[in-house]
C-alpha positions as a LaTeX table, in Angstrom:
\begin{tabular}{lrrr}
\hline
Residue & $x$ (\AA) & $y$ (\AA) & $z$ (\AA) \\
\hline
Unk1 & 262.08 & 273.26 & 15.90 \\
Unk2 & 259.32 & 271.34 & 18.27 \\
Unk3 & 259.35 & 267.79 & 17.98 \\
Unk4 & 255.90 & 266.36 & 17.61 \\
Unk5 & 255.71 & 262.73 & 18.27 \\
Unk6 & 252.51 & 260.70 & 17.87 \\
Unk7 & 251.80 & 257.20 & 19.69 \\
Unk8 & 249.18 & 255.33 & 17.54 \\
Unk9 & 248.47 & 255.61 & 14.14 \\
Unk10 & 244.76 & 255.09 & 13.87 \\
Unk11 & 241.95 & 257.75 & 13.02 \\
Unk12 & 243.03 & 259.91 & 15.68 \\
Unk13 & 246.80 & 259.80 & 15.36 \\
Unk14 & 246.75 & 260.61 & 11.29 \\
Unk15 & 244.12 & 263.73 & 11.60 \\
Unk16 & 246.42 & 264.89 & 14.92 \\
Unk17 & 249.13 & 264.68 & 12.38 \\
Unk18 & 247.55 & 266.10 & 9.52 \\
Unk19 & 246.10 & 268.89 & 11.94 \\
Unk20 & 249.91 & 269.98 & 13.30 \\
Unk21 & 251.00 & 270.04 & 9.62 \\
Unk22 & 248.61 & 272.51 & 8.59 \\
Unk23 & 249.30 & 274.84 & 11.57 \\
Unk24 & 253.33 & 274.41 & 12.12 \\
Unk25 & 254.48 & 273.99 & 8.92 \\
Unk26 & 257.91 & 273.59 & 9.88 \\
Unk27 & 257.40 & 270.84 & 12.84 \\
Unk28 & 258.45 & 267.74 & 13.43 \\
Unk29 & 256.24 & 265.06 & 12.83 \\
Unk30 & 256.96 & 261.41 & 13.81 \\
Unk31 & 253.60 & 258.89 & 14.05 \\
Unk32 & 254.69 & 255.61 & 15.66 \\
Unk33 & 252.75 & 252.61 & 14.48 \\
Unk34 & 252.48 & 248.95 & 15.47 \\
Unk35 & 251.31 & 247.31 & 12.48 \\
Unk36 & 253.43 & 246.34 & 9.37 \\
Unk37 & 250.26 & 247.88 & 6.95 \\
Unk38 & 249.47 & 251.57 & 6.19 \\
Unk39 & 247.39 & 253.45 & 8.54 \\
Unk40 & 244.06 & 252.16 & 8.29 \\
Unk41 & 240.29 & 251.96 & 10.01 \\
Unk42 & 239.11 & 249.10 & 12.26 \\
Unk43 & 235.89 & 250.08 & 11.58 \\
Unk44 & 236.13 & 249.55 & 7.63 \\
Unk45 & 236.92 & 245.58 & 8.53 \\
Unk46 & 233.82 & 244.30 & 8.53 \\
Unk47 & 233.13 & 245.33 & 5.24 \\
Unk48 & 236.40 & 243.80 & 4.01 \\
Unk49 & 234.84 & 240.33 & 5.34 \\
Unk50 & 231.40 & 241.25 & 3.73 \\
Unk51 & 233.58 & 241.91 & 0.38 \\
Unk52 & 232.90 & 245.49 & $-0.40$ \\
Unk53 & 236.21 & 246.33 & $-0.15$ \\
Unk54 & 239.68 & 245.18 & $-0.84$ \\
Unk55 & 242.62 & 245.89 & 2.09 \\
Unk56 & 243.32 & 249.07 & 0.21 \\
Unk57 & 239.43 & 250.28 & 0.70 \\
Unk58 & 240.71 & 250.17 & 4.76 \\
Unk59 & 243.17 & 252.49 & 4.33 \\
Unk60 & 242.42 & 256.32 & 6.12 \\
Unk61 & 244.38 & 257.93 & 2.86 \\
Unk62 & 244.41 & 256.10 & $-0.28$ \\
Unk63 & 247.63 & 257.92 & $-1.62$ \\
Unk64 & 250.76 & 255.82 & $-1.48$ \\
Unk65 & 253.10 & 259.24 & $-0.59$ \\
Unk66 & 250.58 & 261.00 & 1.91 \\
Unk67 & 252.30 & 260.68 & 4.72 \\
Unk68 & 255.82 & 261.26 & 3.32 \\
Unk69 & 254.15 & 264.24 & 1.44 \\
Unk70 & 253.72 & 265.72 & 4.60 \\
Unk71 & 256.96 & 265.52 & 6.13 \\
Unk72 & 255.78 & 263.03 & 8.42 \\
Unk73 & 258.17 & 260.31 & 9.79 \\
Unk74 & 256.78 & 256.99 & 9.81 \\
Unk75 & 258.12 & 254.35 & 12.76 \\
Unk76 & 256.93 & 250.94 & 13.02 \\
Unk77 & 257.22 & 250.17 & 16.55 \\
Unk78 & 255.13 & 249.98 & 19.69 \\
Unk79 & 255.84 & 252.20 & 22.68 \\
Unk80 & 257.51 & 250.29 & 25.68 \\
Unk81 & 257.38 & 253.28 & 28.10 \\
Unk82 & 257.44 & 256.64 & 28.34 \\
Unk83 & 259.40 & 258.99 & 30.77 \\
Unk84 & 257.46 & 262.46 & 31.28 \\
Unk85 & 260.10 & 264.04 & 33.11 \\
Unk86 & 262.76 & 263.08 & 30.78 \\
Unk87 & 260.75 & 263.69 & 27.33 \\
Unk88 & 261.58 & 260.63 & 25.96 \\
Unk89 & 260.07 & 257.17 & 24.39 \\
Unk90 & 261.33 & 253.61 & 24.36 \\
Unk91 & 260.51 & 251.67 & 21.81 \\
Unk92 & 260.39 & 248.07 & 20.75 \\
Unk93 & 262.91 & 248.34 & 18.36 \\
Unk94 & 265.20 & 249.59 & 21.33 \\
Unk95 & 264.79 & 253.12 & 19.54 \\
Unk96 & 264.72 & 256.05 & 21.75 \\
Unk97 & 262.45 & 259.26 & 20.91 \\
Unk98 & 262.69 & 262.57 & 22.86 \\
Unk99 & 259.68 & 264.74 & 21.60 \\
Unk100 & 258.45 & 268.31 & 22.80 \\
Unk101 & 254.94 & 267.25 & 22.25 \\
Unk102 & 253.40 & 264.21 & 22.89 \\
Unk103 & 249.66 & 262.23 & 21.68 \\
Unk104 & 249.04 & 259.81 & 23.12 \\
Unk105 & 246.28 & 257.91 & 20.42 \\
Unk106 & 247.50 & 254.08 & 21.21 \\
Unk107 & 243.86 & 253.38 & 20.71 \\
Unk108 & 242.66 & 249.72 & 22.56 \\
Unk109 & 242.99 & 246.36 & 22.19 \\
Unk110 & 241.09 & 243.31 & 22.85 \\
Unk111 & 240.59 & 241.80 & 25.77 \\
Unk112 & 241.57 & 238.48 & 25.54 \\
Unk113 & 239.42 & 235.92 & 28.40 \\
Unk114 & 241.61 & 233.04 & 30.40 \\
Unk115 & 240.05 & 229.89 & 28.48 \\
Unk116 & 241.81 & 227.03 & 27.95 \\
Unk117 & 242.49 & 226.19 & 23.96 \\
Unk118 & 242.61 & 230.27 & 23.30 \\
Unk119 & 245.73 & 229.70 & 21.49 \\
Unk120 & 244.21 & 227.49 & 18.99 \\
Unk121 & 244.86 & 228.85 & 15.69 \\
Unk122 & 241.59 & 228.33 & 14.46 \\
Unk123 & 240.82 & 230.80 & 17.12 \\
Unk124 & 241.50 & 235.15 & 16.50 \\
Unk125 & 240.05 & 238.19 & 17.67 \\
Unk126 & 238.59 & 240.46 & 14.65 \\
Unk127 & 240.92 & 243.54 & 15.44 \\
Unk128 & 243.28 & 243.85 & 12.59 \\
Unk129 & 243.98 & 243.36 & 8.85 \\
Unk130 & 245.40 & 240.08 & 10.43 \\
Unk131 & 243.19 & 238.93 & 12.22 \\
Unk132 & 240.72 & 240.29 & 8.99 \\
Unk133 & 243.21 & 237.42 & 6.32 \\
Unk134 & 242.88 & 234.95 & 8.83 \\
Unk135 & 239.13 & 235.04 & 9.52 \\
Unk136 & 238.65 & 235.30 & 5.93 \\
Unk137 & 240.69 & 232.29 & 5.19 \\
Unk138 & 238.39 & 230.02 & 8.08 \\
Unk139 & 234.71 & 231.39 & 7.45 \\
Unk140 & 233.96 & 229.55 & 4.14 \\
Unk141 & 230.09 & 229.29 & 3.16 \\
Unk142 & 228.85 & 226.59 & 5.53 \\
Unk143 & 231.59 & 226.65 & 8.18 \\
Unk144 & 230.65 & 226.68 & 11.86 \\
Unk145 & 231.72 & 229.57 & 13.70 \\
Unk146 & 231.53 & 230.22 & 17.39 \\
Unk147 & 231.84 & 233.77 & 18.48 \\
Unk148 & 232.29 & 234.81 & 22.05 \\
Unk149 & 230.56 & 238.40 & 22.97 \\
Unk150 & 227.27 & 240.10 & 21.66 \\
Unk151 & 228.13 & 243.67 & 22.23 \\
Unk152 & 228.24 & 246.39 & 19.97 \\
Unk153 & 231.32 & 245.81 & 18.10 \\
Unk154 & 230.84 & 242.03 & 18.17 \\
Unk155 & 227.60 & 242.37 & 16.60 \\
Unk156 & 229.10 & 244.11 & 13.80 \\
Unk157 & 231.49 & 241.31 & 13.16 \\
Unk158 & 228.00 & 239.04 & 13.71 \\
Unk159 & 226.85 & 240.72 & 10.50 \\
Unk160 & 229.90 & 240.14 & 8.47 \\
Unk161 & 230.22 & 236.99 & 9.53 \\
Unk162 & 226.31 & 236.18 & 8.44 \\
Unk163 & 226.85 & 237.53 & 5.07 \\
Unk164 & 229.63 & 235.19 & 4.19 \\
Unk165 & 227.02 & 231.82 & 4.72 \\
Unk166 & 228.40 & 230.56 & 8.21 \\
Unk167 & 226.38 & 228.69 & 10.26 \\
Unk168 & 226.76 & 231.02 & 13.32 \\
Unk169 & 226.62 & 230.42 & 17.22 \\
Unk170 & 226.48 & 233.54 & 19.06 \\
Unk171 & 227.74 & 232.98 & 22.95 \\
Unk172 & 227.43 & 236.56 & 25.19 \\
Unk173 & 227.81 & 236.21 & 29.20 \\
Unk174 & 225.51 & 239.17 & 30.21 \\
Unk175 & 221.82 & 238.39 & 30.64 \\
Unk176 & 220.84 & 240.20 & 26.72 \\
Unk177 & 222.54 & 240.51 & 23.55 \\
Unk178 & 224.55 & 244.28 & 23.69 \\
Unk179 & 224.44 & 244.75 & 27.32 \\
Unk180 & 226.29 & 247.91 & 27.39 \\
Unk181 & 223.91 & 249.26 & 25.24 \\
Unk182 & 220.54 & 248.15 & 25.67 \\
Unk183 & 217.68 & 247.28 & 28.39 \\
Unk184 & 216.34 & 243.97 & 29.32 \\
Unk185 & 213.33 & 244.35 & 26.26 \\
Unk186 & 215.57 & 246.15 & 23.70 \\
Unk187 & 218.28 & 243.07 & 24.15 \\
Unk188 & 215.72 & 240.96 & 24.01 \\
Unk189 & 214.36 & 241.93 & 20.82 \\
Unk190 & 217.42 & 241.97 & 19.36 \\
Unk191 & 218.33 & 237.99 & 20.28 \\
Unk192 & 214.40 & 237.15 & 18.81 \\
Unk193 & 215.69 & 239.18 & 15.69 \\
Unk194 & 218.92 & 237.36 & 15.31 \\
Unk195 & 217.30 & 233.89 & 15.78 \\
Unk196 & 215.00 & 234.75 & 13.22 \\
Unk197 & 217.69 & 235.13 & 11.13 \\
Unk198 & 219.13 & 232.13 & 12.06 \\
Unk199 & 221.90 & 232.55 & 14.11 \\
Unk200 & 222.04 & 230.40 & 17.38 \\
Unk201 & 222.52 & 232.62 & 20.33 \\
Unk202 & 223.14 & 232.08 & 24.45 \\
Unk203 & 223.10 & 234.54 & 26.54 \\
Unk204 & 223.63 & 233.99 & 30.05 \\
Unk205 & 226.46 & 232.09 & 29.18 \\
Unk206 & 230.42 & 231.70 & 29.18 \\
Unk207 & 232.69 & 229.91 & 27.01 \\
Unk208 & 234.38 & 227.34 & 29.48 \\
Unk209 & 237.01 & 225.85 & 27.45 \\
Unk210 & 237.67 & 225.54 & 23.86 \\
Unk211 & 239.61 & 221.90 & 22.52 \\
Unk212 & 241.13 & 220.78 & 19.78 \\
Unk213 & 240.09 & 217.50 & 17.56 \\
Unk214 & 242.44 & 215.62 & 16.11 \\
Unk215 & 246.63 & 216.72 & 16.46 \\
Unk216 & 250.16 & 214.98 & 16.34 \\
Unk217 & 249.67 & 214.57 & 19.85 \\
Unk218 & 246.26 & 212.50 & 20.34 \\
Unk219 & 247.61 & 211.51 & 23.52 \\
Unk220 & 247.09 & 215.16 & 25.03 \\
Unk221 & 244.20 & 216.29 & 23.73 \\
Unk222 & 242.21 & 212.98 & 25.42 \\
Unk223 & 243.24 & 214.52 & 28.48 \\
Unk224 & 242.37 & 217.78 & 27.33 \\
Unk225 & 238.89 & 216.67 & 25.98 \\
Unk226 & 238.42 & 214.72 & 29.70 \\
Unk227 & 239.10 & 217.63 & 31.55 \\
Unk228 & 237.06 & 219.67 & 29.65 \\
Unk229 & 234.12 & 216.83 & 29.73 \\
Unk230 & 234.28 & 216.47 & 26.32 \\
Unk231 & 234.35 & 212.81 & 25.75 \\
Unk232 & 231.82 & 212.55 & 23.49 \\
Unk233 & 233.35 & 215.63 & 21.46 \\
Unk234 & 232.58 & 215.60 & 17.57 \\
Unk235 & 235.69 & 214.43 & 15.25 \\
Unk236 & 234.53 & 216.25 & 12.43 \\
Unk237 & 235.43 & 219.75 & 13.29 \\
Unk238 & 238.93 & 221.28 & 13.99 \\
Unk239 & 237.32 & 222.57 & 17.57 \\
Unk240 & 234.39 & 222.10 & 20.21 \\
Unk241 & 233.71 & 224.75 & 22.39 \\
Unk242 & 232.04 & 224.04 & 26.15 \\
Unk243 & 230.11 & 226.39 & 27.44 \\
Unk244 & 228.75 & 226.75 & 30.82 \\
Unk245 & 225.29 & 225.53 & 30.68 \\
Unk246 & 226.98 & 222.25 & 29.53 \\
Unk247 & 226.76 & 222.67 & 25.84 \\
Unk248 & 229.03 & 221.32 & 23.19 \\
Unk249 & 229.29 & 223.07 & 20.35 \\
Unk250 & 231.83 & 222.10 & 17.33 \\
Unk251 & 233.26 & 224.88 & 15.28 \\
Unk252 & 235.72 & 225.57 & 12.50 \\
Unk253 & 236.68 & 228.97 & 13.85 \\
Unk254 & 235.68 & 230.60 & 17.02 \\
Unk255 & 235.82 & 234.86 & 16.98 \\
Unk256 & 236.78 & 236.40 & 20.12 \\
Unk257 & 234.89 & 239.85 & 20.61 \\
Unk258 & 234.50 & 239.75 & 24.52 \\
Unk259 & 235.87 & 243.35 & 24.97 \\
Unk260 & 238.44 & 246.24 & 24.29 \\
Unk261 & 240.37 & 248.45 & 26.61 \\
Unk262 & 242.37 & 250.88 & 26.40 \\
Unk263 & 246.70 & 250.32 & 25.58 \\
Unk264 & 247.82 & 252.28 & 27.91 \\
Unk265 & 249.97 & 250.07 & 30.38 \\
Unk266 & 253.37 & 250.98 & 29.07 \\
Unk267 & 252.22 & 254.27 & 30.95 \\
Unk268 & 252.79 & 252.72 & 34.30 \\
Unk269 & 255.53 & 254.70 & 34.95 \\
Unk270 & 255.39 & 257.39 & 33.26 \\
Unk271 & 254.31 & 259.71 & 35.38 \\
Unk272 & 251.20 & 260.18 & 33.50 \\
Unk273 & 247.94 & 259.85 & 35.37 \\
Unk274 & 245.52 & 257.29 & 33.61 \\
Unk275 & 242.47 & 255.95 & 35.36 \\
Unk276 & 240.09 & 253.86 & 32.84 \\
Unk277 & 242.35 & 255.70 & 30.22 \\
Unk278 & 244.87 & 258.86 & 30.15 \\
Unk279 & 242.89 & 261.67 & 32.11 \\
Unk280 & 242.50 & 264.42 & 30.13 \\
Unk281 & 241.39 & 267.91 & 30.66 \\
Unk282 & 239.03 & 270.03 & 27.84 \\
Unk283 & 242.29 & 270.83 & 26.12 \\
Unk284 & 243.15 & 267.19 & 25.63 \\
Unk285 & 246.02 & 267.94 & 28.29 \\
Unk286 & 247.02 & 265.52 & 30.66 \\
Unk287 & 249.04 & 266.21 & 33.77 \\
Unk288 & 252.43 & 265.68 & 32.46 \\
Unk289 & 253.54 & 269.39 & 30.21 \\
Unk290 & 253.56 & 268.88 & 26.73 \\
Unk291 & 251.67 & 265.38 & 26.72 \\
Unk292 & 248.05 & 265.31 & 25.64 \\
Unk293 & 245.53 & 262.30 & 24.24 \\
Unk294 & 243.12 & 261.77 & 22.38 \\
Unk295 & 241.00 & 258.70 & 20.86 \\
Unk296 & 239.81 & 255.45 & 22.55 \\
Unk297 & 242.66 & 255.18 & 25.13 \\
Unk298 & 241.87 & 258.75 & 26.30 \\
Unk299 & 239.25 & 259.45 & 29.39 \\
Unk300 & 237.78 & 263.10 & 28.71 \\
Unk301 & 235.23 & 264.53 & 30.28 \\
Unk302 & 231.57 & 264.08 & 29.34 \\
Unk303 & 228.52 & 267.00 & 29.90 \\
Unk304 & 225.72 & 265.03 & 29.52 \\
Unk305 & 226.91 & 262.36 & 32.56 \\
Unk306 & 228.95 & 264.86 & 34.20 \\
Unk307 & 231.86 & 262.32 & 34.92 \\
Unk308 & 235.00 & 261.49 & 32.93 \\
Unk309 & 234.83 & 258.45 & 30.47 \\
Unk310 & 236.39 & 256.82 & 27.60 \\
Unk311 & 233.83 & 256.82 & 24.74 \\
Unk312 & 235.63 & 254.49 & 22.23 \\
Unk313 & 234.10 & 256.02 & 19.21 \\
Unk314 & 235.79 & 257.28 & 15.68 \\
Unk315 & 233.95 & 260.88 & 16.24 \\
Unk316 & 235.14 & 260.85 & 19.23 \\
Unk317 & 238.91 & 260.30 & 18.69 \\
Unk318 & 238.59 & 262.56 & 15.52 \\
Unk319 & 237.50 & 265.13 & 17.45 \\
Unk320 & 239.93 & 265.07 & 20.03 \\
Unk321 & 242.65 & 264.76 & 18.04 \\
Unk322 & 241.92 & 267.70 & 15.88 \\
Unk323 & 241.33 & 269.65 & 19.85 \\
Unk324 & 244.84 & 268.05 & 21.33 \\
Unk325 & 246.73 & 269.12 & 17.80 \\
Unk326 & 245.66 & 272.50 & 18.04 \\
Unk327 & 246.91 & 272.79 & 21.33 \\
Unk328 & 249.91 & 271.21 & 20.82 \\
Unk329 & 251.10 & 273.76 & 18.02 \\
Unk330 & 249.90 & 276.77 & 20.96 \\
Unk331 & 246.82 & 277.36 & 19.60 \\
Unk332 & 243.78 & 277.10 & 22.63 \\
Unk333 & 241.04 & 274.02 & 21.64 \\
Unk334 & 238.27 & 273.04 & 24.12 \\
Unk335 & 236.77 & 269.75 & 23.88 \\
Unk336 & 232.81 & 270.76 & 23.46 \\
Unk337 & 232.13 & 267.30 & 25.50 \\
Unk338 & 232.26 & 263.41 & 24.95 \\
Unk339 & 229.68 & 262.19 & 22.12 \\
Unk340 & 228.15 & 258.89 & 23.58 \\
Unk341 & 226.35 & 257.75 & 20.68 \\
Unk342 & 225.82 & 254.13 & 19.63 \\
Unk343 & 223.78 & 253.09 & 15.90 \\
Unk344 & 223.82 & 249.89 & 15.45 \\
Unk345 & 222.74 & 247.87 & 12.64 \\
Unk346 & 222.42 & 243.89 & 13.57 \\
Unk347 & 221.24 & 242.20 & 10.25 \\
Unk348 & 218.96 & 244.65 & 9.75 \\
Unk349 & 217.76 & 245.55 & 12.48 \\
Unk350 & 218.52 & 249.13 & 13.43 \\
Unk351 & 219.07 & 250.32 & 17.33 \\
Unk352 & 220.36 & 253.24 & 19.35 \\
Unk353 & 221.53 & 254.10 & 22.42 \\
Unk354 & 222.27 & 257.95 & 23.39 \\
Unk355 & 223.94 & 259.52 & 26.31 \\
Unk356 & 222.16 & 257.74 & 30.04 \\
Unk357 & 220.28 & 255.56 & 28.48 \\
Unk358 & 219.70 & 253.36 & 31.66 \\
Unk359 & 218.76 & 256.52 & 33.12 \\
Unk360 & 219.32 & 258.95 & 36.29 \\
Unk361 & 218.91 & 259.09 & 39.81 \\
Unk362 & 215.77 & 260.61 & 40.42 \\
Unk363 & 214.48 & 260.81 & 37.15 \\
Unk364 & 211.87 & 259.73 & 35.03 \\
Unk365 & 211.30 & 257.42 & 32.35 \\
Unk366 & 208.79 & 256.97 & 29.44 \\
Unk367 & 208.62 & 254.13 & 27.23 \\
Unk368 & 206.38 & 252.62 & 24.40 \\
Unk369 & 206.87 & 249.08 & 22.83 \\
Unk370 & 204.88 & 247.96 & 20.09 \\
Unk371 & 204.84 & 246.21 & 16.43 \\
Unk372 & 208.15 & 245.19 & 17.11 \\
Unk373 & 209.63 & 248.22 & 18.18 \\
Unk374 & 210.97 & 249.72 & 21.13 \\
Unk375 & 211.30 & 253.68 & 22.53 \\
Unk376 & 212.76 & 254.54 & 26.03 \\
Unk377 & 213.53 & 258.08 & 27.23 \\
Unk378 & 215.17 & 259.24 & 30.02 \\
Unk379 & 214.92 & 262.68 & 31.69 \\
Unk380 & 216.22 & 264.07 & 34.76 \\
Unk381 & 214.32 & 267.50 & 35.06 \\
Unk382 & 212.88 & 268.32 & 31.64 \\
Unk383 & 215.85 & 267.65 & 30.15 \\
Unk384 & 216.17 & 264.12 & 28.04 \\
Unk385 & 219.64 & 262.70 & 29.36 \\
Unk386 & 219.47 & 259.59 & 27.20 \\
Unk387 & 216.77 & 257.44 & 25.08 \\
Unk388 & 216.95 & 253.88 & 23.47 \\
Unk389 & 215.34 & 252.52 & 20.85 \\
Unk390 & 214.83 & 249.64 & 18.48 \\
Unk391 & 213.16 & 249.35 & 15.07 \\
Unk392 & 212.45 & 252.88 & 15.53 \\
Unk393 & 214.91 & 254.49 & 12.71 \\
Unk394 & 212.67 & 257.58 & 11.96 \\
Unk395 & 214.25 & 260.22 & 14.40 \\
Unk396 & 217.46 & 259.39 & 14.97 \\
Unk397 & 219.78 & 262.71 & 14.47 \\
Unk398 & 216.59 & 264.18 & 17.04 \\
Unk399 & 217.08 & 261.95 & 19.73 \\
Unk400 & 220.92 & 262.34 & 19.38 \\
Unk401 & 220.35 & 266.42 & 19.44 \\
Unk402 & 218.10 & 266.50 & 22.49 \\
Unk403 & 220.36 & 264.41 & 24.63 \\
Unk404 & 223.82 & 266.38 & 23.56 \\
Unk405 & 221.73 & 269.85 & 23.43 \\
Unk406 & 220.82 & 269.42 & 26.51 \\
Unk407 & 217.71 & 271.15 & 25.94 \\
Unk408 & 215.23 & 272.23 & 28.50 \\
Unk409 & 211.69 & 270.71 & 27.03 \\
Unk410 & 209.40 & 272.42 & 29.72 \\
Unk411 & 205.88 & 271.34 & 28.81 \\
Unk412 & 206.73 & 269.16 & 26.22 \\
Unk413 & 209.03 & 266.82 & 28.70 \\
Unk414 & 205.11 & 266.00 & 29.81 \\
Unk415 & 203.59 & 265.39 & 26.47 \\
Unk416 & 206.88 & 263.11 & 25.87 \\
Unk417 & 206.05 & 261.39 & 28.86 \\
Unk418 & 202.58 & 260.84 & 27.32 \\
Unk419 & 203.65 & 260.08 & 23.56 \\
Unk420 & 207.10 & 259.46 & 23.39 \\
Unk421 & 206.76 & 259.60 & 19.99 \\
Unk422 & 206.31 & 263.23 & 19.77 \\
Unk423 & 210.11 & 264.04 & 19.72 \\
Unk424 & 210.33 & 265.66 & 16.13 \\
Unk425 & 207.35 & 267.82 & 17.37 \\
Unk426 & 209.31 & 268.25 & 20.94 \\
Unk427 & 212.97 & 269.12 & 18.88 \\
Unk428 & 211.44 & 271.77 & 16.48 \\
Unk429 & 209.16 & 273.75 & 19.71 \\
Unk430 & 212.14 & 273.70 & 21.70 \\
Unk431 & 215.93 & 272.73 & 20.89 \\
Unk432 & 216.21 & 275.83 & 18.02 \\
Unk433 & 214.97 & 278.64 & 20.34 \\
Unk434 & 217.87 & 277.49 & 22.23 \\
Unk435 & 220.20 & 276.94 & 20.03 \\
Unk436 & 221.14 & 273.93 & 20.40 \\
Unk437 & 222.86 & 271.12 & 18.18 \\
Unk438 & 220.76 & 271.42 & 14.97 \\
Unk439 & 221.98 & 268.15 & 12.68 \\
Unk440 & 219.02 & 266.28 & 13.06 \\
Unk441 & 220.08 & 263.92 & 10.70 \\
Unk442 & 220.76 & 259.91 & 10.65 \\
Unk443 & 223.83 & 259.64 & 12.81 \\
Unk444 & 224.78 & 255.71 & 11.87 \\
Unk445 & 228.08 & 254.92 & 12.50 \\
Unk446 & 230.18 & 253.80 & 9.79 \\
\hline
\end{tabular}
């Protein structure tokens, strides 16, 4: 009987396992899991802060026996390291699994910067159902909150955070607001928005040190406040955060959102070759037998950019889950290619980023801003390799399909040049006859 064994038990970890079930019905199953709660989606945690949901409304299946219905074992641990050669797992509950098959699915974590006072308690990441109670319990209607990192998931969190009445201060080191995801003018637009919605925001800027007011231990935290040059620091707030253009800013909570990478350095030596994350092949293999990955910790490789990356996206890991699952019970998957697709929604304001948005060597660009919104395409050839927009919510799904279609516009790559807002007409002359990816529908992630 093969022994499956699953590390991570996020989005791709549970459909891996629910994938293997359906195709070795007499397998072993064990999914090893970190946290104390049922599987559940990071993604759904903003919306537990916003209130739509309770904890339960996180949860990836909603029935109390699904996983136990299934035959899968359940072990709350975290993987310590992993022996290829051997087959086998240490765990931090000094438990020892050999497995036939491995996934690897450990997902990311957050990366946490090396700034004095990040142990404060009033301080947290916004990762986990934890991190979700304590947040919740800090960022009361009127409460000043600090949060370190304007990319895509922290402006996410941003939102949440808005719509529980916090007066909010928005600190992001790059020289725009999403970085990763958007051009000089996009970013900009974005910041304007935000301010116009009332949240404070720095870019340009790093948090330098975060301090404590007021503590059993006054005598410390004068010499923390002096060597942080805070000695005119507010008393009426349980923290003041310095940042590096000299600003002193007090806050009830400060949210850490600076980053995630991938958990994969109990793989040091393993034997398993990880670069940015665990290389993978289109099968989801990696170059250890009978270990595959899948999800944000893997590094697959991507069409579009023709280069292997980690695209730390829930269609993504879904994807390659379901690919390394069917593989692992002998049945061949391929990996069609790495979606790099980002739909962001910052209080209302819609952008998108698809495939090389900053563009090619050697190719071309065409862009149109006006009445508050923003269009860039990319093309190298007369195909579109990526595109970016703001405000411009009308053709999403088509932007998407052109860039992961790969389609050859010919004379239309001109006219796009020209109008860039002729995609739809662009989409329907040319990405059918070639049959490309057809769902030219809104793709916002959710």
């Amino acid at each position: 009987m093969t022994h499956h064994v699953i590390l991570g038990a996020g989005p791709a970890g549970v459909i891996a396992a629910e994938t293997i079930r359906k195709h070795a019905p007499n397998d072993r199953i064990t999914l090893v899991g970190d946290e104390a709660e049922p599987p559940y989606s990071r993604m759904a945690i903003p919306y537990l802060l916003i209130g739509n949901i309770d904890e339960r409304g996180t949860y990836l299946r909603k029935g109390a026996d699904h996983y136990a219905s299934l035959g899968v074992t359940q072990v709350q641990a975290r993987a310590v390291s992993v022996d290829a050669k051997a087959k086998t797992i240490q765990l931090s509950n000094d438990q020892v699994l050999s497995y036939d098959k491995l996934l690897i699915a450990t997902g990311s974590r957050p990366v946490r910067p090396p700034i004095p006072g990040m142990d404060s308690p009033q301080v947290h990441p916004c990762w986990t159902l934890e991190d979700a109670r304590a947040i919740m319990a800090l960022a009361k209607p009127g409460a000043r909150v600090v949060q370190m990192g304007a990319g895509f998931i922290g402006c996410i969190i941003m939102e949440a955070l808005a719509s529980r009445g916090v007066t909010l201060t928005v600190v992001e080191m790059g020289d725009r607001m999403v970085p990763r995801m958007m051009g000089p003018v996009a970013g900009g637009m974005i910041r304007s928005w935000c301010e116009t919605k009332g949240v404070q925001v720095f870019t340009g800027a790093k948090v330098e040190a975060i301090v404590p007011n007021g503590s059993e231990n006054p005598g410390l935290l004068s010499k923390l406040a002096q060597a942080a040059g805070l000695h005119d620091a507010p008393t009426d707030a349980a923290l003041t955060v310095r940042l590096s253009t000299g600003e002193k800013i007090p806050a009830d909570l400060v949210i850490s959102a600076t980053g995630v990478k991938p958990c994969i350095d109990f793989l040091q030596a393993s034997g398993i070759t990880c670069l940015q994350g665990v290389l993978t092949d289109e099968h989801m293999q990696t170059n250890a037998d009978g270990v595959h990955a899948a999800g944000d910790c893997a590094e697959a490789f991507d069409k579009v950019s023709g280069t292997t990356i980690v695209s730390a996206i829930q269609p993504n890991a879904a994807e390659q889950a379901r690919v390394a699952a069917l593989n692992m019970v002998g049945q061949k998957a391929s990996l069609k290619g790495v979606t790099q697709i980002n739909v962001l929604d910052t209080l209302g304001l819609i952008s998108t980023s698809f495939g090389n948005w900053q563009g090619v060597p050697d190719g071309e660009q065409a862009s149109l801003t006006a009445d508050g919104r923003h269009l860039s395409l990319q093309f190298k050839d007369d195909v579109m390799v990526g595109c970016n927009s703001v405000g411009w919510t009308e053709h999403v799904g088509v932007m998407r399909g052109l860039v992961e279609g790969q389609v050859h516009l010919g004379d239309w790559k001109d006219k796009l040049m020209q109008d860039p807002t002729q995609l739809m007409a662009a989409y329907l002359a040319c990405a059918q006859g070639q049959g490309a990816w057809t769902g030219a529908a809104d793709t916002r992630r959710r």
